[in-house]
C-alpha positions as CSV (number, residue, x, y, z in Angstrom):
1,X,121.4,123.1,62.3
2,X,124.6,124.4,61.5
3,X,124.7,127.6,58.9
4,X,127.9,127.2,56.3
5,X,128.8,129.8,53.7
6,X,131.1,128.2,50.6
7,X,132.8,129.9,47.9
8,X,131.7,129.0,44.8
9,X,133.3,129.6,41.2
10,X,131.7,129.1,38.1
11,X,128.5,130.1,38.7
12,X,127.2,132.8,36.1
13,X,122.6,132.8,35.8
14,X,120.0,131.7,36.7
15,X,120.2,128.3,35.3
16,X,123.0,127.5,37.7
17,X,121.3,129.4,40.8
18,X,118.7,126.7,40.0
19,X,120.9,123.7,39.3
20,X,122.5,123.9,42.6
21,X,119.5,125.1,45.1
22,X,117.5,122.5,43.3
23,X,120.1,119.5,43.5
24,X,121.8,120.3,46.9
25,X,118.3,120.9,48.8
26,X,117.1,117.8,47.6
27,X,119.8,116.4,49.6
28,X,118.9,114.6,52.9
29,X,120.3,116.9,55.9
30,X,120.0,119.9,54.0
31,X,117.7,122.5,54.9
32,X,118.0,125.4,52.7
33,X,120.6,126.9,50.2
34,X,120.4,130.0,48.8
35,X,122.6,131.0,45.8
36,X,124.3,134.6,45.5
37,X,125.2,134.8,42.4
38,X,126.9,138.2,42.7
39,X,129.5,137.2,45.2
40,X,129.9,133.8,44.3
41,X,128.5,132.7,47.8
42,X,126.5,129.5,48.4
43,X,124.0,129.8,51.9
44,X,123.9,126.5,53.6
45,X,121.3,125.0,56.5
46,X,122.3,121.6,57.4
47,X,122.0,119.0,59.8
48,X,125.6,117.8,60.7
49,X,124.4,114.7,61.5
50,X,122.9,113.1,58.9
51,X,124.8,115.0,55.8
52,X,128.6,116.1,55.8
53,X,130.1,119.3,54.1
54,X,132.2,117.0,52.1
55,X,128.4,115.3,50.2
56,X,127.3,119.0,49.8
57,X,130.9,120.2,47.9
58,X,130.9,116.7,45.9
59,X,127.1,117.6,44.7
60,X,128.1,121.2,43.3
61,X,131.7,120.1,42.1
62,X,129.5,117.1,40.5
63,X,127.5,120.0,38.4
64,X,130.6,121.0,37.4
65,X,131.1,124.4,39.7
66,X,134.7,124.6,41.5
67,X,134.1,124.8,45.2
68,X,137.0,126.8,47.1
């Protein structure tokens, strides 16, 4: 598993904490993401081989959160 840490704007309550954990760990390859809302930080647990970091930005920027 490889552990990635992505900078995430837009991201303001609870409601988007749960938008993105719920959407992104639904994603194959994923293992865990954890939402910190007060730095704007996104935790993620994922398998490099079956899901790339470019599916996991395209999922939040889909949700309509700017990843940096």
């Amino acid at each position: 598993m490889q552990q990635i840490t992505l900078n995430v704007q837009g991201m303001s309550c609870g409601h988007c904490v749960n938008s993105i954990e719920g959407n992104v760990g639904k994603l194959n390859g994923v293992e865990s993401v954890t939402v910190h809302l007060d730095t704007a930080k996104v935790d993620v647990s994922l398998d490099p081989n079956v899901i790339s970091l470019k599916e996991i930005k395209d999922e939040i920027e889909d949700q309509g959160y700017d990843v940096e």
